[in-house]
Biopython code that builds the backbone (N, CA, C, O; Angstrom):
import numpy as np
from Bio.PDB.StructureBuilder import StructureBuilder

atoms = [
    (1, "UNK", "N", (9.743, 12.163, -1.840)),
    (1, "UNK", "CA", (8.884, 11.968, -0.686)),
    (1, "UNK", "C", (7.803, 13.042, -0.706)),
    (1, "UNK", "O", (8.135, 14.156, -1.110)),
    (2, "UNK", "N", (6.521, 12.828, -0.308)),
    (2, "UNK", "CA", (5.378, 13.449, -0.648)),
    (2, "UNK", "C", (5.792, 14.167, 0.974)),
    (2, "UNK", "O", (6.405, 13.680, 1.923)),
    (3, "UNK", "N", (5.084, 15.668, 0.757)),
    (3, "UNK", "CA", (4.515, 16.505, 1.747)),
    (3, "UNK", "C", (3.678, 16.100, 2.472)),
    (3, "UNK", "O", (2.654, 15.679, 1.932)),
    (4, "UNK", "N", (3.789, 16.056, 4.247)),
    (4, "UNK", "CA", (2.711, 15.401, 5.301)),
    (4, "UNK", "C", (0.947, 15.990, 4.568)),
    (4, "UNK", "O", (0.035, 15.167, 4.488)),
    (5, "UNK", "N", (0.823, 16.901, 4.285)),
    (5, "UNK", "CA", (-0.938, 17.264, 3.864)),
    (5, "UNK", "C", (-0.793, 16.558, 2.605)),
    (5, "UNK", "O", (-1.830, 15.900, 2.686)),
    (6, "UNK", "N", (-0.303, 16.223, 1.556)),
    (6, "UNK", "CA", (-0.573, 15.413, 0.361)),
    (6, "UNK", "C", (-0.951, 14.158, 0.741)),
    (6, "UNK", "O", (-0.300, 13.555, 1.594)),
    (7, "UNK", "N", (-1.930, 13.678, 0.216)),
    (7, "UNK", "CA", (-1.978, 12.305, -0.488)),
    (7, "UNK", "C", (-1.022, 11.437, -0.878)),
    (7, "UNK", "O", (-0.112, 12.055, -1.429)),
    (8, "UNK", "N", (-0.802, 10.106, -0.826)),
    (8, "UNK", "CA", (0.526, 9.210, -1.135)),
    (8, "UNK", "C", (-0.284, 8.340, -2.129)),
    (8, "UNK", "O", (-1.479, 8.164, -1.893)),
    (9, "UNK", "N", (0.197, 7.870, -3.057)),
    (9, "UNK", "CA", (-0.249, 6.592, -3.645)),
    (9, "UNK", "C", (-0.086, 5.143, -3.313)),
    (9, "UNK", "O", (1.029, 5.030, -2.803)),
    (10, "UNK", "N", (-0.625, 4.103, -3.363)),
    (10, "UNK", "CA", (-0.415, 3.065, -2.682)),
    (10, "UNK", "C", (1.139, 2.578, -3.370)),
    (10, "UNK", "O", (2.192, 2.295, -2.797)),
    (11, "UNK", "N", (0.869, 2.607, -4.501)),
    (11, "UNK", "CA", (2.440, 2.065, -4.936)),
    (11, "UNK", "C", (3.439, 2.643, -4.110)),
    (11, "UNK", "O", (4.129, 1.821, -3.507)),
    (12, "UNK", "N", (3.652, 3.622, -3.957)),
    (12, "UNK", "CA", (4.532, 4.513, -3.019)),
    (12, "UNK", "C", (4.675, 4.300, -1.748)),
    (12, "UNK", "O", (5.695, 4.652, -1.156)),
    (13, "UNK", "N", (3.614, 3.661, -1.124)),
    (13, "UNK", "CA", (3.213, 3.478, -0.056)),
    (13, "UNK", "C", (3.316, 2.017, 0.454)),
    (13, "UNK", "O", (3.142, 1.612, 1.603)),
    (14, "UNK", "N", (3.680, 1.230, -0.805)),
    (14, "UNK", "CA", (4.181, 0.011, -0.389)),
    (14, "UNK", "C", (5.574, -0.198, -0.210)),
    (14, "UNK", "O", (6.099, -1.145, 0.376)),
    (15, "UNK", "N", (6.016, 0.568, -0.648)),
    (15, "UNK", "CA", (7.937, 1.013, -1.374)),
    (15, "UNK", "C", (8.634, 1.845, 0.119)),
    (15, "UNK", "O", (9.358, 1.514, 1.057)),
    (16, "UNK", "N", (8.126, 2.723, -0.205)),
    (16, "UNK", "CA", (8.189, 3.528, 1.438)),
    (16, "UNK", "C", (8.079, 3.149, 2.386)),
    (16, "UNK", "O", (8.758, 3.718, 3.240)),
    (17, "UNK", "N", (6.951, 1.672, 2.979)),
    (17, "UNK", "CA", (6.783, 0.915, 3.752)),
    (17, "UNK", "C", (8.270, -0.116, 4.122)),
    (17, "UNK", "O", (8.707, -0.448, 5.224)),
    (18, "UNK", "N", (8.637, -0.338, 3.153)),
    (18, "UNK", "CA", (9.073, -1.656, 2.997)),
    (18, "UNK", "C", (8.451, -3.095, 2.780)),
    (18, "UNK", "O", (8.828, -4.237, 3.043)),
    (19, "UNK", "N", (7.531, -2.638, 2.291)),
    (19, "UNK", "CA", (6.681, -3.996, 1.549)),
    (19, "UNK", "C", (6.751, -4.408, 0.448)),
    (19, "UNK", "O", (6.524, -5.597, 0.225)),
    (20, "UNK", "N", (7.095, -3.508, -0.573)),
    (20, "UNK", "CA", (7.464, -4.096, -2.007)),
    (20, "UNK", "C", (9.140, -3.378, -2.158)),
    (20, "UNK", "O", (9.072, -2.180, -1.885)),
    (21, "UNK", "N", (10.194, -3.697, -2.419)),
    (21, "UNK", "CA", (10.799, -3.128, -3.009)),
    (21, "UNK", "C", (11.036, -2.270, -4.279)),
    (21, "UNK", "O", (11.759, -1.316, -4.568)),
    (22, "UNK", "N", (10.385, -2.803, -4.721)),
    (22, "UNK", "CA", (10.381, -1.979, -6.516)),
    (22, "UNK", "C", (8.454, -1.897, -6.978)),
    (22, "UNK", "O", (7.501, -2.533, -6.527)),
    (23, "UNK", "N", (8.549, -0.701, -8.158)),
    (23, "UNK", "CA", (7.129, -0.742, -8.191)),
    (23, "UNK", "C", (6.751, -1.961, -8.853)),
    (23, "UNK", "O", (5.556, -2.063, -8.576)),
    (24, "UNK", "N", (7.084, -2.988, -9.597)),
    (24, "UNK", "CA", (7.100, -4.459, -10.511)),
    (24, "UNK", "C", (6.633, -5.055, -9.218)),
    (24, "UNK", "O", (5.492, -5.434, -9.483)),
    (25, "UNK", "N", (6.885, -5.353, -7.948)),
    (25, "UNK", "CA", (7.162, -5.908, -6.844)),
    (25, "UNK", "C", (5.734, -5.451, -6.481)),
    (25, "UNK", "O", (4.937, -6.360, -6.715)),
    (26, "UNK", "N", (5.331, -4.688, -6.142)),
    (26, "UNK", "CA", (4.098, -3.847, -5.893)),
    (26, "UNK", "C", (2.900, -4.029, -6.693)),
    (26, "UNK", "O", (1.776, -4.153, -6.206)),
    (27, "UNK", "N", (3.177, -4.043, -7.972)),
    (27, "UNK", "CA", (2.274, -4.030, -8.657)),
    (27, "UNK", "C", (1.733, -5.984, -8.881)),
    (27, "UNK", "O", (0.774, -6.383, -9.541)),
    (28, "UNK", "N", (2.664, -6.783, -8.137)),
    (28, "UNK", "CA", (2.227, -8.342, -8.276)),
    (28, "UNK", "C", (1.270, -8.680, -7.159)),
    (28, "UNK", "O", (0.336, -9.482, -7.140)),
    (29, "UNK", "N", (1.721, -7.895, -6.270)),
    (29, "UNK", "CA", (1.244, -7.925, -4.980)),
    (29, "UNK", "C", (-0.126, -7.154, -4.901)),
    (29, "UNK", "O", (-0.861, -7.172, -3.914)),
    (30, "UNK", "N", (-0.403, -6.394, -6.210)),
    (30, "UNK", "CA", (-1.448, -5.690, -6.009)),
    (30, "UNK", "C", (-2.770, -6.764, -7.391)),
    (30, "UNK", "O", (-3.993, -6.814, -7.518)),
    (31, "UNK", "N", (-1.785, -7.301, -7.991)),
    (31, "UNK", "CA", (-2.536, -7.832, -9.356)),
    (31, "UNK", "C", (-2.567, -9.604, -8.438)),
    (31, "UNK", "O", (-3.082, -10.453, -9.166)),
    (32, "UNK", "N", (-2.343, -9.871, -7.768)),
    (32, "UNK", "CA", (-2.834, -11.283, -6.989)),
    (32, "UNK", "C", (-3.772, -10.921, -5.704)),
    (32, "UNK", "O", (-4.363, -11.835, -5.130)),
    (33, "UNK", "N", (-3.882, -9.742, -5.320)),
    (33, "UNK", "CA", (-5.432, -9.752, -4.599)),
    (33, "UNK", "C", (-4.777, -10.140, -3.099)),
    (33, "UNK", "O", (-5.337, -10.877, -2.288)),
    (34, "UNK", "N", (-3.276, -9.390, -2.871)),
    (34, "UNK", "CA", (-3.269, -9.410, -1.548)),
    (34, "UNK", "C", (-2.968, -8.451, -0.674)),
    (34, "UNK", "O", (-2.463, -8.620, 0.436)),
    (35, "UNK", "N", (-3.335, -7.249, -1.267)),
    (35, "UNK", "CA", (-3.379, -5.837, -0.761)),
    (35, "UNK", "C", (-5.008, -5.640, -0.305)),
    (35, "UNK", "O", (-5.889, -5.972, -1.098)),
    (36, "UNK", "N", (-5.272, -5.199, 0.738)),
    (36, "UNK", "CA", (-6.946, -4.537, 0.866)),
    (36, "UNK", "C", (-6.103, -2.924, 1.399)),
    (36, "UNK", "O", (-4.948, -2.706, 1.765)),
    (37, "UNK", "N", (-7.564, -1.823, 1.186)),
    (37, "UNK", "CA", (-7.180, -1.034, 1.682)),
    (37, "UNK", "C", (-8.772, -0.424, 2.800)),
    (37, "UNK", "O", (-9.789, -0.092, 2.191)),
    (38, "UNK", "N", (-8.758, -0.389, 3.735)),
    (38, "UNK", "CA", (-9.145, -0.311, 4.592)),
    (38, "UNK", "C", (-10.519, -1.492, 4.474)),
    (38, "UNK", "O", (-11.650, -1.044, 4.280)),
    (39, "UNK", "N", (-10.278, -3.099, 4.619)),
    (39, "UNK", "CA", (-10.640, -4.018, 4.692)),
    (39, "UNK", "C", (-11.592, -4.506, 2.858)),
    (39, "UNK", "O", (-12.269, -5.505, 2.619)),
    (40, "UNK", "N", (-11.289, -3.509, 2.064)),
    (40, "UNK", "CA", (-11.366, -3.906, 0.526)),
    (40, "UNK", "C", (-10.624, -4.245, -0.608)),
    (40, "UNK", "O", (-10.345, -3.179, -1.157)),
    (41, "UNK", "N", (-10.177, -5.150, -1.220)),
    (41, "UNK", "CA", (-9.191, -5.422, -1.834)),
    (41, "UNK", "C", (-9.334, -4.562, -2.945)),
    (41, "UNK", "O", (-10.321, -4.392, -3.660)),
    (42, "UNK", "N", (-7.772, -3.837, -3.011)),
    (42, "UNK", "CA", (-7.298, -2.284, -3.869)),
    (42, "UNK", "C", (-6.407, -3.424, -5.068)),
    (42, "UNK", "O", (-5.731, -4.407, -4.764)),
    (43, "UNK", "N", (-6.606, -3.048, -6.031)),
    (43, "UNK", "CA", (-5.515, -3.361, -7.332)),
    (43, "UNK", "C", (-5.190, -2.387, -8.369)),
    (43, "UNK", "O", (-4.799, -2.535, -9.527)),
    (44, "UNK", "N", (-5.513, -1.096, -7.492)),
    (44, "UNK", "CA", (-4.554, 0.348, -8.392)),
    (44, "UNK", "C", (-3.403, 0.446, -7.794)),
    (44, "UNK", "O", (-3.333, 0.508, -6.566)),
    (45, "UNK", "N", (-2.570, 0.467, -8.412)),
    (45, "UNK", "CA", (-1.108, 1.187, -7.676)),
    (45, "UNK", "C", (-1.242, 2.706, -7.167)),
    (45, "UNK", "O", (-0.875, 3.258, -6.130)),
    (46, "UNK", "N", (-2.096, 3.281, -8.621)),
    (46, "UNK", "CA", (-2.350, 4.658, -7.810)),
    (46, "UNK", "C", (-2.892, 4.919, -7.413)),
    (46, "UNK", "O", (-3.180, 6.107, -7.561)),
    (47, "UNK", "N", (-3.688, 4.046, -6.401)),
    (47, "UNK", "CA", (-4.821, 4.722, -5.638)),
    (47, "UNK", "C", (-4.068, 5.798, -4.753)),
    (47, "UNK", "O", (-2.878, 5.889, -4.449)),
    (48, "UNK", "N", (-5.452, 6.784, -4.364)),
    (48, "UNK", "CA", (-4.576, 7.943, -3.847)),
    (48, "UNK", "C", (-5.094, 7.498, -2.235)),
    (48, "UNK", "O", (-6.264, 7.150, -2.077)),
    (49, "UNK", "N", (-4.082, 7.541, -0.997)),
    (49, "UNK", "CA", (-4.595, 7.249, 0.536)),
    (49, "UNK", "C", (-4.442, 8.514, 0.912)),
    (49, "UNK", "O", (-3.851, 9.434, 0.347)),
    (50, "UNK", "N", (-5.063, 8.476, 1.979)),
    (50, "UNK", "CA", (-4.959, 9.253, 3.247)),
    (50, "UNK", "C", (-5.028, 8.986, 4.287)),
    (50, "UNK", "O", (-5.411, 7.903, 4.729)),
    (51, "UNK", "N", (-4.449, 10.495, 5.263)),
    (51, "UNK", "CA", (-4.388, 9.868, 6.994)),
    (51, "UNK", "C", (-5.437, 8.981, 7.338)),
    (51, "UNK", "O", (-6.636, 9.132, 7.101)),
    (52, "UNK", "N", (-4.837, 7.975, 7.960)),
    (52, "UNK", "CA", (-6.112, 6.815, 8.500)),
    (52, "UNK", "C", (-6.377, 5.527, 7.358)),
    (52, "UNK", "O", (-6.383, 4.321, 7.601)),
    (53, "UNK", "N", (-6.563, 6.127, 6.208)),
    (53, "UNK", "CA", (-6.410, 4.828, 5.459)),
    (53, "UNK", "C", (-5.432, 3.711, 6.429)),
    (53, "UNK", "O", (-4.496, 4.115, 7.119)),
    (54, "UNK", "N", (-5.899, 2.033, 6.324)),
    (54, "UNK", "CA", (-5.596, 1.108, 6.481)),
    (54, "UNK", "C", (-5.165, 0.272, 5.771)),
    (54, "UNK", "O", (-6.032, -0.263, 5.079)),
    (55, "UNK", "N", (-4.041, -0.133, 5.618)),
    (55, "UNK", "CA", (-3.154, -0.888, 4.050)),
    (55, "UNK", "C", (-2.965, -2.623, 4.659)),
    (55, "UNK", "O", (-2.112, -2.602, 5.546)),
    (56, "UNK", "N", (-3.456, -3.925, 4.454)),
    (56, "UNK", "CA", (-3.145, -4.955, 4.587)),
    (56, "UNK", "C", (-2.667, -5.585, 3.910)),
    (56, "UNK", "O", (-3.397, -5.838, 2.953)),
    (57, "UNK", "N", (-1.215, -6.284, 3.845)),
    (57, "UNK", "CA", (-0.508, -6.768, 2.946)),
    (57, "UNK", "C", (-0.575, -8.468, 3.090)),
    (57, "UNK", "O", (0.375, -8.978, 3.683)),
    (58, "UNK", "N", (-1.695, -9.415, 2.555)),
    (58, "UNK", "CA", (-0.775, -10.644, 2.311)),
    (58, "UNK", "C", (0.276, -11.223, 2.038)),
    (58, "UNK", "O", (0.269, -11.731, 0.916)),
    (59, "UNK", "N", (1.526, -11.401, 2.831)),
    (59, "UNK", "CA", (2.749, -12.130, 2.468)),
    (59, "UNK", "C", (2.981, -13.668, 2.671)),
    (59, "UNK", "O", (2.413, -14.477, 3.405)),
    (60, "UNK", "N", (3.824, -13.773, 1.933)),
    (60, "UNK", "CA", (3.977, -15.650, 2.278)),
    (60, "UNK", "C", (4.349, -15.511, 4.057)),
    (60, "UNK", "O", (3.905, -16.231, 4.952)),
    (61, "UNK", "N", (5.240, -14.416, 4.175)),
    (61, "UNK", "CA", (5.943, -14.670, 5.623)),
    (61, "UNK", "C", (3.992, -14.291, 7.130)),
    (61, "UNK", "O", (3.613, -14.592, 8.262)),
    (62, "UNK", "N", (3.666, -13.725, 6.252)),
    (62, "UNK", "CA", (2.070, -13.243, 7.232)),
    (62, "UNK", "C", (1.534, -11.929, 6.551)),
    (62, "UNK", "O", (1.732, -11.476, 5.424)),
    (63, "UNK", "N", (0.849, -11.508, 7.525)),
    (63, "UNK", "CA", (-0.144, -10.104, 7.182)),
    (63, "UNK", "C", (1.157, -9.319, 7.756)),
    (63, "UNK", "O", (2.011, -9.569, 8.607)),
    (64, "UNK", "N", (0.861, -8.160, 6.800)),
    (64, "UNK", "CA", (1.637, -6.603, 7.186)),
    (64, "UNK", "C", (0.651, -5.374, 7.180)),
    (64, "UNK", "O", (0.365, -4.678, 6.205)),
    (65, "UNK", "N", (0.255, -5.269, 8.296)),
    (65, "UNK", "CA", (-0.566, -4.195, 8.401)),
    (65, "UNK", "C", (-0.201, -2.752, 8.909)),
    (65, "UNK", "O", (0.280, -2.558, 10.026)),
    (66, "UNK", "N", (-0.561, -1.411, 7.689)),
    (66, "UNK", "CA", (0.329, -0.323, 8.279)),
    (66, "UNK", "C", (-1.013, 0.834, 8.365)),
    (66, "UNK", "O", (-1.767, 0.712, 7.400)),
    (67, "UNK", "N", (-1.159, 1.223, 8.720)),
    (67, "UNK", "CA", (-1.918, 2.344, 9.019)),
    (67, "UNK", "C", (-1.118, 4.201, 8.234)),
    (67, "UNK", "O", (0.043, 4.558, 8.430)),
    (68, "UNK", "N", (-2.015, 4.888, 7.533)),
    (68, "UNK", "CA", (-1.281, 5.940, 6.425)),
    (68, "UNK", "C", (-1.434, 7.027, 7.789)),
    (68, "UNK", "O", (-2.443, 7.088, 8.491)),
    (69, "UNK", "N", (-0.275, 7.799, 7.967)),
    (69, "UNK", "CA", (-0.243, 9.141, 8.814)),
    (69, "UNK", "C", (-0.084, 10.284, 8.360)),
    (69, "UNK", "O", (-0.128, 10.344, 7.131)),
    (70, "UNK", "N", (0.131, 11.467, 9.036)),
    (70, "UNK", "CA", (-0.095, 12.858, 8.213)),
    (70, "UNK", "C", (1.654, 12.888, 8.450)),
    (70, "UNK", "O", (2.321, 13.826, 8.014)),
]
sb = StructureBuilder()
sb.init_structure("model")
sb.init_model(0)
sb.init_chain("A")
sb.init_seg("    ")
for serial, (resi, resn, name, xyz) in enumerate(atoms, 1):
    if name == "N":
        sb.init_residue(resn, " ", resi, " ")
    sb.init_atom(name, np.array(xyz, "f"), 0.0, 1.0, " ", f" {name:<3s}", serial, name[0])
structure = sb.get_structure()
C-alpha cells in the first residue's frame, strides 16, 4: 500500500478499488477503452494519479466512479 503523499498508479488503483481484481483484469478494462481518467480515456496501467484525480470505470453492471484521496 502506497504512502497518503505518494502517487498511486491506476492499475493499483483499480485493484485497491475493487474494480479489477487482478492486474490481467485491469489491464482489459484499460485496453477496451473503459477507464477515463478525469473525463479522458487512460490505457496505461501506470499512469501515475493524484489527490482529486477522477477514475470512471465502464462495467457491464454500470459506471463506477471513484474519486483518488490523500
Amino acid at each position: 500500500m502506497t504512502r497518503a503523499d505518494e502517487p498511486i498508479r491506476l492499475g493499483q488503483f483499480l485493484k485497491l478499488g475493487g474494480i479489477a481484481e487482478t492486474g490481467g483484469q485491469a489491464r482489459a478494462l484499460l485496453d477496451d477503452g473503459a477507464v477515463t481518467v478525469n473525463g479522458e480515456v487512460e490505457t496505461r496501467r501506470g499512469r501515475q494519479l493524484v489527490p482529486g484525480d477522477v477514475v470512471e470505470v465502464n462495467l457491464p453492471t454500470g459506471v463506477r466512479q471513484a474519486t483518488v484521496r490523500a
